[in-house]
matplotlib code that plots the C-alpha trace (Angstrom):
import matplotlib.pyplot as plt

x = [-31.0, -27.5, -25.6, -22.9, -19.2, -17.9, -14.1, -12.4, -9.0, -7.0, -6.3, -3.2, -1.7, 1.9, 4.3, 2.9, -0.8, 0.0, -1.5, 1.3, -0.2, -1.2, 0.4, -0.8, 3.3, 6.5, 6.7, 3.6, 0.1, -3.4, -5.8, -7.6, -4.4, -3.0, -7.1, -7.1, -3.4, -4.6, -7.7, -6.0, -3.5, -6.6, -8.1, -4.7, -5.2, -8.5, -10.2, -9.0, -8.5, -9.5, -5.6, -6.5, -3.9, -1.1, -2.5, -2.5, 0.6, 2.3, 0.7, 1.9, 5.4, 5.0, 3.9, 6.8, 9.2, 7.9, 9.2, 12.6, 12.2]
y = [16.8, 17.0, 15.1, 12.4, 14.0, 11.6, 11.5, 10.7, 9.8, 9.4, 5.9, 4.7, 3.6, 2.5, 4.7, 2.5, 3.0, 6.9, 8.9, 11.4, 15.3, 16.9, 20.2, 23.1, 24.2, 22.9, 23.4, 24.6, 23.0, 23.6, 25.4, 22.1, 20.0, 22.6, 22.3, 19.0, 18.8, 21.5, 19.9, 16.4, 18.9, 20.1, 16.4, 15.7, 17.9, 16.3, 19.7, 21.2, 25.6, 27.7, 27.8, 27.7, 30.5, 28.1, 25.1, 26.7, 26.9, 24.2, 22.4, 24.6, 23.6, 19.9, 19.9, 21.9, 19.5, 16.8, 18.7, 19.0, 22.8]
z = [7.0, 6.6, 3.4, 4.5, 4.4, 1.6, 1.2, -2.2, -2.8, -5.9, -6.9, -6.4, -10.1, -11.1, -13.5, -16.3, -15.6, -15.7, -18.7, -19.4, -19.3, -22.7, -22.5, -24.0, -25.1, -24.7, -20.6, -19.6, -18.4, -19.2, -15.8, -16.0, -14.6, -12.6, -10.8, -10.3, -8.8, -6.7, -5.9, -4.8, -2.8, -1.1, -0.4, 1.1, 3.8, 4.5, 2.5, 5.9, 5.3, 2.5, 0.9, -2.8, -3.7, -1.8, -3.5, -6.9, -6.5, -5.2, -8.2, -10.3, -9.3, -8.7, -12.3, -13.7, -11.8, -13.8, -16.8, -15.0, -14.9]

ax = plt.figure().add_subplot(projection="3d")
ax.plot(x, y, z, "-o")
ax.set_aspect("equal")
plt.show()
């Protein structure tokens, strides 16, 4: 017996309802947000390929944009 295929996406919250990212210093992010940017990067795609290396990184710059760097 096979478990259900259950599909999670991230909630949809105005700039207001945003937690702002606890860096660890001055421009740079903890693993732990980088992971789940590139995890909700993944669940984009429908958690279609194994492209963790391209999703690392793409959240790695999405999040460094937010900095304006």
């Amino acid at each position: 017996m096979s478990k259900p295929r259950v599909q999670v996406r991230p909630k949809a919250i105005s700039p207001k309802q945003a937690e702002p990212f606890k860096k660890e210093s001055a421009g740079t992010f903890s693993d732990e947000e980088i992971r789940v940017r590139a995890y909700q990067i993944y669940e984009f795609r429908d958690r279609n390929g194994n492209q963790a290396d391209e999703d690392w990184s793409q959240a790695q710059t999405e999040l460094m944009e937010l900095l304006g760097g």
